[in-house]
C-alpha positions as a LaTeX table, in Angstrom:
\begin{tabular}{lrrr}
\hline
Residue & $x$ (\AA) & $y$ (\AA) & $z$ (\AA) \\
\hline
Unk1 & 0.00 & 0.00 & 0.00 \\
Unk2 & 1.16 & 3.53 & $-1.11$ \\
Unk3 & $-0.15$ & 5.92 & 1.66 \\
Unk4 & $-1.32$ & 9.39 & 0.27 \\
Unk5 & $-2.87$ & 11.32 & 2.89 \\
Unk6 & $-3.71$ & 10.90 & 7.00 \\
Unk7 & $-2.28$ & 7.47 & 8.72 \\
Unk8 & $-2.87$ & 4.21 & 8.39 \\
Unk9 & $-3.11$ & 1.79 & 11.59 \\
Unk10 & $-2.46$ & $-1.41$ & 12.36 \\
Unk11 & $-5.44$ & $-3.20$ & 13.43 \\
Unk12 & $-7.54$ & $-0.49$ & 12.25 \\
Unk13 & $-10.50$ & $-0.92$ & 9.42 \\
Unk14 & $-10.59$ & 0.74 & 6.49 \\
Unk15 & $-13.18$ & 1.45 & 3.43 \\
Unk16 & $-12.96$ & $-0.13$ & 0.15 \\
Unk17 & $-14.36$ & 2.85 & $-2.07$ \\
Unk18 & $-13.83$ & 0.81 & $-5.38$ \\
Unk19 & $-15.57$ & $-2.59$ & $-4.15$ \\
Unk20 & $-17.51$ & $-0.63$ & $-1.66$ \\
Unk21 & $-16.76$ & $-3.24$ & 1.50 \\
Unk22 & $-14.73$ & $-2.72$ & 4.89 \\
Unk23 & $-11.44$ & $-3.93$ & 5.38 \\
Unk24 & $-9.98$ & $-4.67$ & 8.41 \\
Unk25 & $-5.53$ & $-4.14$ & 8.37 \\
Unk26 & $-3.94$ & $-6.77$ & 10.34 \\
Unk27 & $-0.60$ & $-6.32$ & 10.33 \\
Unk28 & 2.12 & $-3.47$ & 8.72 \\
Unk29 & 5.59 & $-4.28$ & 7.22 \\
Unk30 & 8.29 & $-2.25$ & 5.60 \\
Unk31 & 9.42 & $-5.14$ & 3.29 \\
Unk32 & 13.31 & $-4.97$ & 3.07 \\
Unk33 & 15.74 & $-7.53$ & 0.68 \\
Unk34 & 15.93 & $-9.99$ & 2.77 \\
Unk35 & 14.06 & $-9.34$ & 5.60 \\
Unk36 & 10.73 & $-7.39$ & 7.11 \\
Unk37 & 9.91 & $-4.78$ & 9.63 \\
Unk38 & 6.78 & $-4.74$ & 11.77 \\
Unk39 & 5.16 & $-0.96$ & 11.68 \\
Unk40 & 2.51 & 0.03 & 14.14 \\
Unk41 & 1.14 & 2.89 & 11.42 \\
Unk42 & 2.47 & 4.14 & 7.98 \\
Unk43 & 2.15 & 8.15 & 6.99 \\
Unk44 & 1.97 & 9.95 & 3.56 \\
Unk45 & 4.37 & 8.85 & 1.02 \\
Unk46 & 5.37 & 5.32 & 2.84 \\
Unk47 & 4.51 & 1.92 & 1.15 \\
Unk48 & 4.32 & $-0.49$ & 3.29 \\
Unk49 & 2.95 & $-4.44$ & 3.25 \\
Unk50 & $-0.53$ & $-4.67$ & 4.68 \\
Unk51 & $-1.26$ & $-8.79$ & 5.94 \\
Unk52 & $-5.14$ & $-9.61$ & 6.61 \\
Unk53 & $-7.02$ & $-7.55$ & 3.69 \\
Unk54 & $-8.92$ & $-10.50$ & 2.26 \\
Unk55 & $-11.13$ & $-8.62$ & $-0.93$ \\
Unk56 & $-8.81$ & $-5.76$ & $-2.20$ \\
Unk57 & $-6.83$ & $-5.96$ & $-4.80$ \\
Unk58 & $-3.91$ & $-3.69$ & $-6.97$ \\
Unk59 & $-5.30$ & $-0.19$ & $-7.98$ \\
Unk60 & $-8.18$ & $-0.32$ & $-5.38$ \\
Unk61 & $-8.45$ & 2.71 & $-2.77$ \\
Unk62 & $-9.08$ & 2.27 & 0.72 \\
Unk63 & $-10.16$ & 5.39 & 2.76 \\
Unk64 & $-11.95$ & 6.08 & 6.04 \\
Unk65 & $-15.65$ & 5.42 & 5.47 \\
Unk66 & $-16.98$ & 8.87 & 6.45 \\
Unk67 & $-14.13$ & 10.26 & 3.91 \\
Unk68 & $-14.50$ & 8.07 & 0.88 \\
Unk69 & $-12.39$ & 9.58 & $-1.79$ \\
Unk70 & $-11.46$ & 7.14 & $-4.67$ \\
Unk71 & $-8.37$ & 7.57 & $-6.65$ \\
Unk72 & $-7.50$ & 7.64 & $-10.35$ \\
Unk73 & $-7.70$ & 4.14 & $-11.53$ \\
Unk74 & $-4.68$ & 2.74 & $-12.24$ \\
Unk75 & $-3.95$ & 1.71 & $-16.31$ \\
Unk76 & $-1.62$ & $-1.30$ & $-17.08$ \\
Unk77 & $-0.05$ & $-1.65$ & $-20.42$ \\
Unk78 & $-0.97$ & $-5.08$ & $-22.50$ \\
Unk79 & 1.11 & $-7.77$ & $-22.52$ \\
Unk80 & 4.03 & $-7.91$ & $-25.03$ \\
Unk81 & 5.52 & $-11.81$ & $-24.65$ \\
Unk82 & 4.13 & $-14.68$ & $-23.53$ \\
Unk83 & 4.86 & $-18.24$ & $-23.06$ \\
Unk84 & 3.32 & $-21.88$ & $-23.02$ \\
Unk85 & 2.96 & $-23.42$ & $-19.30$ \\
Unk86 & 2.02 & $-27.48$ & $-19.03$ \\
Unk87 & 2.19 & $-28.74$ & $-15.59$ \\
Unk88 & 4.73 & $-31.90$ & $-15.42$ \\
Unk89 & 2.08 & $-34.13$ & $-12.99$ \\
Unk90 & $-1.49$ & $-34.28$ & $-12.37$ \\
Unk91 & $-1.09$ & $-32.80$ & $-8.73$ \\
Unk92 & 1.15 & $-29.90$ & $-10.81$ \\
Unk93 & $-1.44$ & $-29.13$ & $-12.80$ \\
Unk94 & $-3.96$ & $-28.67$ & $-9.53$ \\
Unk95 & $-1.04$ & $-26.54$ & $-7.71$ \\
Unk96 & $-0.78$ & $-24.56$ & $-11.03$ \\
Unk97 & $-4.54$ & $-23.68$ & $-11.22$ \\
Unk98 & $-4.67$ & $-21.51$ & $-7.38$ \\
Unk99 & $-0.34$ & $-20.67$ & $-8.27$ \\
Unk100 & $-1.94$ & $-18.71$ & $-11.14$ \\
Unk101 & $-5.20$ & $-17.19$ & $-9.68$ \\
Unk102 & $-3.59$ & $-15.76$ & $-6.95$ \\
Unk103 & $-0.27$ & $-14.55$ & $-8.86$ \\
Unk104 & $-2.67$ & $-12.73$ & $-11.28$ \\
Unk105 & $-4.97$ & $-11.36$ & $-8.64$ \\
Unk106 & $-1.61$ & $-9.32$ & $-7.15$ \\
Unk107 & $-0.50$ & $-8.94$ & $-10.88$ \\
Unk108 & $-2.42$ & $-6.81$ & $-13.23$ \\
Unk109 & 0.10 & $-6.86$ & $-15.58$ \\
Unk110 & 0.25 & $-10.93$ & $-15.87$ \\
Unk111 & $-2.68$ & $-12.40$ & $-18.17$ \\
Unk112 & $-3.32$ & $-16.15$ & $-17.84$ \\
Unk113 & $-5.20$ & $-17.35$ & $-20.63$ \\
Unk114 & $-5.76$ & $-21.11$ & $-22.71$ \\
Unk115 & $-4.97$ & $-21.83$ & $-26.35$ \\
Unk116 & $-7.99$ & $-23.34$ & $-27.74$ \\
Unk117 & $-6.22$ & $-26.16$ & $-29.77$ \\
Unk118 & $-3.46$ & $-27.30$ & $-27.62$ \\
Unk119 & $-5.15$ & $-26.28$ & $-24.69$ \\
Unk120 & $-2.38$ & $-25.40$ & $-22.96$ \\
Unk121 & $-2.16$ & $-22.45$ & $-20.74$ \\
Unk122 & $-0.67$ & $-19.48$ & $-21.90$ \\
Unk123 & 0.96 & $-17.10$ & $-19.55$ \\
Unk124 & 1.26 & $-13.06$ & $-21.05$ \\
Unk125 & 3.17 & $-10.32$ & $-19.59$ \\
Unk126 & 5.72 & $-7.62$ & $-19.73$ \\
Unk127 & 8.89 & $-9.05$ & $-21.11$ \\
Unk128 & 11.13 & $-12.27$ & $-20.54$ \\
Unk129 & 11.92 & $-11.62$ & $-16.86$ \\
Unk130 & 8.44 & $-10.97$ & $-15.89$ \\
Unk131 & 7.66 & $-14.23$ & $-16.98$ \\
Unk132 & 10.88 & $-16.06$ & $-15.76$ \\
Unk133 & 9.63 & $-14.59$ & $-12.30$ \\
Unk134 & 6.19 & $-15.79$ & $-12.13$ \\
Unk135 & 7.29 & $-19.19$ & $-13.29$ \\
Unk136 & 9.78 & $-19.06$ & $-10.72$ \\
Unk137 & 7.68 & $-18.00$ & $-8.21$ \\
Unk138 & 5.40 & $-21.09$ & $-8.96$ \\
Unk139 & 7.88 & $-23.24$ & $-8.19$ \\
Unk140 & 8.98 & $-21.71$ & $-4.56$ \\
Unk141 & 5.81 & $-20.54$ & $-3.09$ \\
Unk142 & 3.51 & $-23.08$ & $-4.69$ \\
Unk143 & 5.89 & $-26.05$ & $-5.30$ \\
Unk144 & 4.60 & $-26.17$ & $-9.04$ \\
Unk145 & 7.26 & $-28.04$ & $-11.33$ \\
Unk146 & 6.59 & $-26.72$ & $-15.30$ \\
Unk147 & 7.83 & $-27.26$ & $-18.38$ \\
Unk148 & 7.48 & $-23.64$ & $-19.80$ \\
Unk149 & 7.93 & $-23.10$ & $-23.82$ \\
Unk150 & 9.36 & $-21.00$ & $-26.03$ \\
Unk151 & 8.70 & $-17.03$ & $-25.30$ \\
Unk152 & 6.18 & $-15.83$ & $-28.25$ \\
Unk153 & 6.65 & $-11.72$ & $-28.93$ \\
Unk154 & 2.88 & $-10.28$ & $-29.36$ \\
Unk155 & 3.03 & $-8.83$ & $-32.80$ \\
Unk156 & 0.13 & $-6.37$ & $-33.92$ \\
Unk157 & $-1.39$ & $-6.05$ & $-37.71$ \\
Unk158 & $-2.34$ & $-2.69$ & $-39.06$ \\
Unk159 & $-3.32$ & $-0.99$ & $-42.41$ \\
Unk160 & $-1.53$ & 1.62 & $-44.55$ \\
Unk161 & $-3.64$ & 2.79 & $-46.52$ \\
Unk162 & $-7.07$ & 3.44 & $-46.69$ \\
Unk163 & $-9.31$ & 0.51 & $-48.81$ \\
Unk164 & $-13.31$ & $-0.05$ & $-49.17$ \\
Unk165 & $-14.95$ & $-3.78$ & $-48.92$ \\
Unk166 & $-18.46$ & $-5.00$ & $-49.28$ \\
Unk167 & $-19.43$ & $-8.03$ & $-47.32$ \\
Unk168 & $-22.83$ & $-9.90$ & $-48.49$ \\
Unk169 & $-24.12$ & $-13.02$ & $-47.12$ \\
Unk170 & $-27.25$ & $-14.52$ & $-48.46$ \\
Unk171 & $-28.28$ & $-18.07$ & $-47.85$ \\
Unk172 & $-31.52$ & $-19.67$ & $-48.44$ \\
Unk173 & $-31.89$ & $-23.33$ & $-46.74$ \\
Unk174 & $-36.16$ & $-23.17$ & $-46.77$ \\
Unk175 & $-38.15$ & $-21.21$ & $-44.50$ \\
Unk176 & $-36.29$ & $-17.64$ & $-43.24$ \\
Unk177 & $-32.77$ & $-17.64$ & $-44.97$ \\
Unk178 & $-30.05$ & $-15.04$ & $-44.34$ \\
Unk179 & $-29.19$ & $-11.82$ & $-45.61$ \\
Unk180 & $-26.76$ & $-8.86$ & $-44.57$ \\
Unk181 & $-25.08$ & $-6.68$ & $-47.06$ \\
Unk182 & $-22.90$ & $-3.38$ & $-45.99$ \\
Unk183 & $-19.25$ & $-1.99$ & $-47.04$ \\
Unk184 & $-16.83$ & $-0.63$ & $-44.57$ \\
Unk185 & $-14.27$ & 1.62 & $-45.58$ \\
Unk186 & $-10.66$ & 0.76 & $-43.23$ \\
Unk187 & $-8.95$ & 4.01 & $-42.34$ \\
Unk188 & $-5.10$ & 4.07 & $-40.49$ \\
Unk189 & $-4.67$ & 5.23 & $-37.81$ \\
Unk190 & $-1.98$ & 6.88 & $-35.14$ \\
Unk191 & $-0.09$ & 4.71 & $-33.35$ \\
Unk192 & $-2.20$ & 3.88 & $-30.15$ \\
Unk193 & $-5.31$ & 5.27 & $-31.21$ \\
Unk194 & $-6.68$ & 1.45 & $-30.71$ \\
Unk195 & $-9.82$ & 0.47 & $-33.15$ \\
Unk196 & $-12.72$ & 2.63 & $-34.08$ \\
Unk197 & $-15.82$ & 2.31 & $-35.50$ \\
Unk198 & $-18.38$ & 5.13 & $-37.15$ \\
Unk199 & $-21.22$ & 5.36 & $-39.09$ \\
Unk200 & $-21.72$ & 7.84 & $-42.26$ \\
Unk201 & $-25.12$ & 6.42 & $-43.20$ \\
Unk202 & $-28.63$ & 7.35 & $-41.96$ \\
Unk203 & $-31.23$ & 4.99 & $-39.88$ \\
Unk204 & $-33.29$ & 5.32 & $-43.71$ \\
Unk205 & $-30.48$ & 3.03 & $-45.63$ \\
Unk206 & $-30.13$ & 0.73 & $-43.15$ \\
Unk207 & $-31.96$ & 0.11 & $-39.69$ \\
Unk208 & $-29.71$ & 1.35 & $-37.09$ \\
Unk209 & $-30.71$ & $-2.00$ & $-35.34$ \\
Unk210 & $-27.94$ & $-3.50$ & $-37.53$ \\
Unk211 & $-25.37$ & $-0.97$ & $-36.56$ \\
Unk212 & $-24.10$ & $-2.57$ & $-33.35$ \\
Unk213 & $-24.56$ & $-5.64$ & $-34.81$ \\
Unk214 & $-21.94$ & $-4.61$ & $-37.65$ \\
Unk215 & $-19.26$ & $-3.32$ & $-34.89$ \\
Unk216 & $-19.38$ & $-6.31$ & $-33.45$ \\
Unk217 & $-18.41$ & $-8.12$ & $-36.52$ \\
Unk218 & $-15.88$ & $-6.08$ & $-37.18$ \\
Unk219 & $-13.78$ & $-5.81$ & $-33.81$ \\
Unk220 & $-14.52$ & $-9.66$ & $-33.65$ \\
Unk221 & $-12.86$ & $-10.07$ & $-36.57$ \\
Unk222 & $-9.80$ & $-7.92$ & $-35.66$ \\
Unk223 & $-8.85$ & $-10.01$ & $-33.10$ \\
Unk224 & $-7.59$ & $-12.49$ & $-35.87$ \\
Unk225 & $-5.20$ & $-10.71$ & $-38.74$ \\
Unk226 & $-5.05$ & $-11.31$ & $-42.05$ \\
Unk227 & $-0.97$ & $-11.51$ & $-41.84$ \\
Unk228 & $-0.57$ & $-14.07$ & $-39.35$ \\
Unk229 & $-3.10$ & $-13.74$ & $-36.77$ \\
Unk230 & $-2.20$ & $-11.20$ & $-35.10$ \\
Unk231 & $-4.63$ & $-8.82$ & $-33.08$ \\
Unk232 & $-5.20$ & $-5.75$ & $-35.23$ \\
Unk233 & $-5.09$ & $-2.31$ & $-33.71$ \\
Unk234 & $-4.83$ & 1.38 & $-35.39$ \\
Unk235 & $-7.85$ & 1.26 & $-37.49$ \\
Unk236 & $-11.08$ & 2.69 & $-38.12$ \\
Unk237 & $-14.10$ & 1.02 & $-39.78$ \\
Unk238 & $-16.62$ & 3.18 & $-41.32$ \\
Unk239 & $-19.74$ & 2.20 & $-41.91$ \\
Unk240 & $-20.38$ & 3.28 & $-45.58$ \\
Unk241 & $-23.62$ & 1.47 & $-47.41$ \\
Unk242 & $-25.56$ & $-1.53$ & $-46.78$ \\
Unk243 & $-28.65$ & $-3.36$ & $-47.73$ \\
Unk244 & $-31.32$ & $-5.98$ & $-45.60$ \\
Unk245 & $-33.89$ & $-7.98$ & $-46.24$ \\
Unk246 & $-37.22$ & $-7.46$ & $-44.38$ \\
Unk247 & $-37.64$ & $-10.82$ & $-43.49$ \\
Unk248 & $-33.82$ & $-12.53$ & $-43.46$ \\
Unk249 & $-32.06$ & $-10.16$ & $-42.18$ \\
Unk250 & $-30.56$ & $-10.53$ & $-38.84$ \\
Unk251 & $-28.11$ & $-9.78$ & $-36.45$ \\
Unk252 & $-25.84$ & $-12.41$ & $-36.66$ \\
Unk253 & $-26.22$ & $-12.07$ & $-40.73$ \\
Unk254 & $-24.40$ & $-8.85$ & $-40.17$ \\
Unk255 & $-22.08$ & $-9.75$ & $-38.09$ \\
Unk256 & $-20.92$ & $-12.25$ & $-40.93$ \\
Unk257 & $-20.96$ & $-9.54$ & $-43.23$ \\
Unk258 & $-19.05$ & $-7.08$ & $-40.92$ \\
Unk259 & $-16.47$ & $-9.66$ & $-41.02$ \\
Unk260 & $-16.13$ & $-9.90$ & $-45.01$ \\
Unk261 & $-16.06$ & $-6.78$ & $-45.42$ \\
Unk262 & $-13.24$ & $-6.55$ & $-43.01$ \\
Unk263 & $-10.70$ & $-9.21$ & $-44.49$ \\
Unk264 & $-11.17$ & $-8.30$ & $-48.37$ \\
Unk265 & $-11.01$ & $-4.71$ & $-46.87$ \\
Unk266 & $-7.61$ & $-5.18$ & $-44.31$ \\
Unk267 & $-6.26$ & $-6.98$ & $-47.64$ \\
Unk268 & $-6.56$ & $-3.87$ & $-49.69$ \\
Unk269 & $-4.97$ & $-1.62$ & $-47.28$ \\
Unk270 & $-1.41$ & $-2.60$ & $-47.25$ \\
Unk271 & $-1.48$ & $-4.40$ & $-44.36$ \\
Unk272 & 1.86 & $-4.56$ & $-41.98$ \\
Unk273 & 2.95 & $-6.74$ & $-39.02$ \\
Unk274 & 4.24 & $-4.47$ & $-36.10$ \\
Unk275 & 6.34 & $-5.50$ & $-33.14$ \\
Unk276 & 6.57 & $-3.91$ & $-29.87$ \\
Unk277 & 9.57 & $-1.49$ & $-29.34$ \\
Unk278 & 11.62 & $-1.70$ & $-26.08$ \\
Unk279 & 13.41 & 1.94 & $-24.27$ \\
Unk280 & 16.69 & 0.18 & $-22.96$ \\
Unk281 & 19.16 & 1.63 & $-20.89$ \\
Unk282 & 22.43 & $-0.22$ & $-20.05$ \\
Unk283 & 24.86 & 1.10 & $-17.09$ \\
Unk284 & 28.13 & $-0.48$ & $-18.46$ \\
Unk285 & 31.59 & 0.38 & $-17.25$ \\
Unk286 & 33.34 & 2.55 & $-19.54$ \\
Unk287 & 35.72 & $-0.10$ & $-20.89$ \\
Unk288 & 32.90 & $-1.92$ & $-22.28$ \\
Unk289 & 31.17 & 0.24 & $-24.04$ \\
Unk290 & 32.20 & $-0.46$ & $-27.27$ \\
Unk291 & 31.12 & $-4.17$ & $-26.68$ \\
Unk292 & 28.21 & $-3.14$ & $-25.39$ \\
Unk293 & 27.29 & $-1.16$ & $-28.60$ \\
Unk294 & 28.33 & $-3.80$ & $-30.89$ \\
Unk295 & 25.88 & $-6.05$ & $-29.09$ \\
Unk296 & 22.92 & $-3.44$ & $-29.38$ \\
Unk297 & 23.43 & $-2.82$ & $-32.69$ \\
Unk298 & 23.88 & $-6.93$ & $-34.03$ \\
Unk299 & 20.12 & $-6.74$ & $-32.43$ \\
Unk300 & 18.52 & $-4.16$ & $-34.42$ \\
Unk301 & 18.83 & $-1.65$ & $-31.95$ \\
Unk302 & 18.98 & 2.43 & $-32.37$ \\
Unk303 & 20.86 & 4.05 & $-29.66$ \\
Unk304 & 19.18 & 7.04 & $-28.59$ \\
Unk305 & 21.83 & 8.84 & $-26.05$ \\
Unk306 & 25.01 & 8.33 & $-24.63$ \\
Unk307 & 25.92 & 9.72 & $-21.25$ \\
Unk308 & 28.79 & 9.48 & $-18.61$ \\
Unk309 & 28.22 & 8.96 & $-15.16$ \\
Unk310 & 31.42 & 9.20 & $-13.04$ \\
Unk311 & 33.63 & 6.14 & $-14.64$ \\
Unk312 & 30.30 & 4.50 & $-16.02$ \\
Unk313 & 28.18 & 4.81 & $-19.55$ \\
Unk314 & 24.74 & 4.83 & $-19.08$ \\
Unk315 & 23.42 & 4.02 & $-23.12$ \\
Unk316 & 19.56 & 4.91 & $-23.82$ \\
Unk317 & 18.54 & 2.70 & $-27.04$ \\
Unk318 & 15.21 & 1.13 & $-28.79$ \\
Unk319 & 15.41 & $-1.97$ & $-29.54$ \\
Unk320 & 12.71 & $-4.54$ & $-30.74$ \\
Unk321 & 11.40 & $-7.43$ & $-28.03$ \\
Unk322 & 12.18 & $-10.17$ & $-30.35$ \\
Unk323 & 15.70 & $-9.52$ & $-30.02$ \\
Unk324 & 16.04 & $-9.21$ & $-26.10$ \\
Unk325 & 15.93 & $-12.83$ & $-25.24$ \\
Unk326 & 18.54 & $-14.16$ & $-23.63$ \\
Unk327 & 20.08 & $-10.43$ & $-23.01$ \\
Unk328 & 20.44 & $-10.63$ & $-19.13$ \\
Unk329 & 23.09 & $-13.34$ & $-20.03$ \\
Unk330 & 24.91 & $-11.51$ & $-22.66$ \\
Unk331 & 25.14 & $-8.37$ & $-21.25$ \\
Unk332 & 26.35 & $-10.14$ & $-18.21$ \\
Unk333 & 29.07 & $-12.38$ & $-20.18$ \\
Unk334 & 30.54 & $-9.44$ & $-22.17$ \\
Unk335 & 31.28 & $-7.33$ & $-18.83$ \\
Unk336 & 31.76 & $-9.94$ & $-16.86$ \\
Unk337 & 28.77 & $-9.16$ & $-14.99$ \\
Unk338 & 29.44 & $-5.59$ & $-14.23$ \\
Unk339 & 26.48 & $-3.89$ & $-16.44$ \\
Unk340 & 23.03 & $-3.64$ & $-15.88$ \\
Unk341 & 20.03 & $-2.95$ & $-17.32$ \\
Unk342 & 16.62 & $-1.73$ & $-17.24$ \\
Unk343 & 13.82 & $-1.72$ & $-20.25$ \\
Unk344 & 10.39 & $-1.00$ & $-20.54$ \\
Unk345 & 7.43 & $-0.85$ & $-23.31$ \\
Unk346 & 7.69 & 2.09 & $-25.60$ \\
Unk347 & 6.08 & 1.86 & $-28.63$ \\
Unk348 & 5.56 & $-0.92$ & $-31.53$ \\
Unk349 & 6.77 & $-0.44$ & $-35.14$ \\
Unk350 & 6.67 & $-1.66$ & $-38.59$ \\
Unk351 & 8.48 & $-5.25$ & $-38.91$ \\
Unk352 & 11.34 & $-4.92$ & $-41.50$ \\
Unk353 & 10.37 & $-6.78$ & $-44.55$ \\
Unk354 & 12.94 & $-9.72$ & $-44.23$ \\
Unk355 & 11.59 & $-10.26$ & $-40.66$ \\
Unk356 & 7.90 & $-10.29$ & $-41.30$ \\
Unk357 & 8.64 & $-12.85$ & $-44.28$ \\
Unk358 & 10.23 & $-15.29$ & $-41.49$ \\
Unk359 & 6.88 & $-14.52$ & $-39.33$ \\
Unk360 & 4.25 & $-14.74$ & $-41.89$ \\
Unk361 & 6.02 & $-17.35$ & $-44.55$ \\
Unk362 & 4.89 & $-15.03$ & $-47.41$ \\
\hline
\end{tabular}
């Protein structure tokens, strides 16, 4: 817990203002390396460890309850990498199951999902180590033994250009068939703008009953890419013409058709894998630099800044996920462990064409 304002007590109870229930606080601790320190109360700008809340969870506020007061909530960035978990025994596999719920109930930033063919489970977060830590920490605090796959980098599709597509499905089996007819037209957009959708037709062409229906289609089918797959983001659909049929036209009959017009659409427009972009800086002793460098660069990398700090570099560069695995060890070997490093999410990019061949086998 971050404390903000007043003080918080051990043994006290406290409001809940985003799950609206009381909490009572057990216990404080000042968590150190390796070791913790009992606190009887914790003022503005401490964080301490709070033992006994049982409902509340990362990015919830708790308050007094005659001075609720809820705080911005908190906005994690999507997974970028993500790997393939199978437990190695049937009691592994039970472990696993309450490992995961609780690791992602103190970890917003960890996604736990299944692949629907393999059915494996599928663990998403913020980079390699993230992911070498929560695999880790299954093992030690649960006593969950995995065999963990290889890391998969979460690419993105997106158009280039702008391109128009008419999706029409009629069918006629006997009795009420099926019939939904529009066009979308597929516009770029800024990097992080996310998917849109819009309309530029009136309720007289087409019943605006069928609108919604139509946005569904289309952000269903963006989830899957034309390219490879990939979820599609920096787009927006507009809804340009359409037809129906008074008696077979339907929801679901446009949904269909939202999703034609989508792929012949998303085919027209150029479309591009991108890749998520990493801000690395390495601390590296000065007479290592140069190895350091040459490293960065063999990975596609485009140093930003260079700056000195007393007999140490400290080298600001972007460089693409795909080509961070297995850097800990690397950076370690070439200065003989004396560098460090730090990276987050910045931005994702174009794939180079000789890279996106190797992805997409076209």
């Amino acid at each position: 817990l971050r404390i903000y304002s007043g003080v918080l007590e051990a043994g006290k109870t406290g409001y809940n203002t985003t799950i609206r229930t009381r909490e009572r606080v057990g216990r404080l601790m000042v968590m150190h390396a390796d070791h913790r320190e009992e606190k009887k109360s914790a003022g503005p700008g401490e964080i301490v460890a709070a033992i006994g809340l049982k409902d509340t969870s990362t990015g919830q506020t708790l308050c007094p309850q005659d001075a609720q007061i809820s705080l911005e909530k908190i906005t994690f960035p999507d997974p970028v990498l993500s790997v393939a978990v199978e437990p190695k025994t049937r009691s592994d596999q039970e472990k696993m199951s309450t490992a995961l719920l609780r690791l992602a109930d103190e970890d917003p930033t960890l996604v736990v999902s299944s692949d629907e063919e393999s059915g494996q489970v599928i663990l998403a977060g913020m980079g390699e180590l993230h992911l070498e830590v929560i695999v880790e920490r299954m093992r030690r605090e649960f006593g969950v033994d995995a065999t963990v796959g290889a890391p998969r980098v979460a690419y993105r599709e997106t158009i280039t250009r702008t391109a128009t597509a008419q999706g029409r499905l009629v069918r006629q089996t006997g009795g009420h068939g099926q019939f939904g007819d529009c066009t979308l037209r597929l516009e770029p957009l800024a990097t992080g703008s996310g998917l849109q959708f819009e309309s530029e037709i009136t309720g007289s062409t087409l019943p605006r009953e069928y609108f919604k229906p139509i946005e569904q289609g289309f952000r269903e089918a963006a989830r899957s890419g034309v390219l490879a797959g990939y979820p599609v983001v920096d787009m927006k659909a507009v809804l340009i013409d359409g037809s129906y049929h008074e008696v077979d036209s339907s929801e679901m009959a446009f949904k269909v058709a939202a999703s034609m017009a989508f792929k012949t659409a998303m085919n027209r427009g150029n479309p591009t894998l991108l890749e998520p972009i990493m801000k690395i800086e390495v601390v590296t002793p000065s007479e290592y630099l140069g190895d350091v460098l040459g490293d960065l660069n063999s990975r596609r990398s485009q140093v930003q800044n260079m700056d000195a700090r007393g007999k140490t570099q400290v080298v600001t560069a972007f460089i693409p996920l795909a080509e961070t695995f297995q850097y800990a060890t690397q950076v370690r070997s070439i200065t003989t462990g004396r560098a460090s490093f730090a990276m987050e999410l910045d931005h994702y990019s174009p794939v180079p064409r000789n890279v996106a061949e190797k992805l997409t086998g076209i």
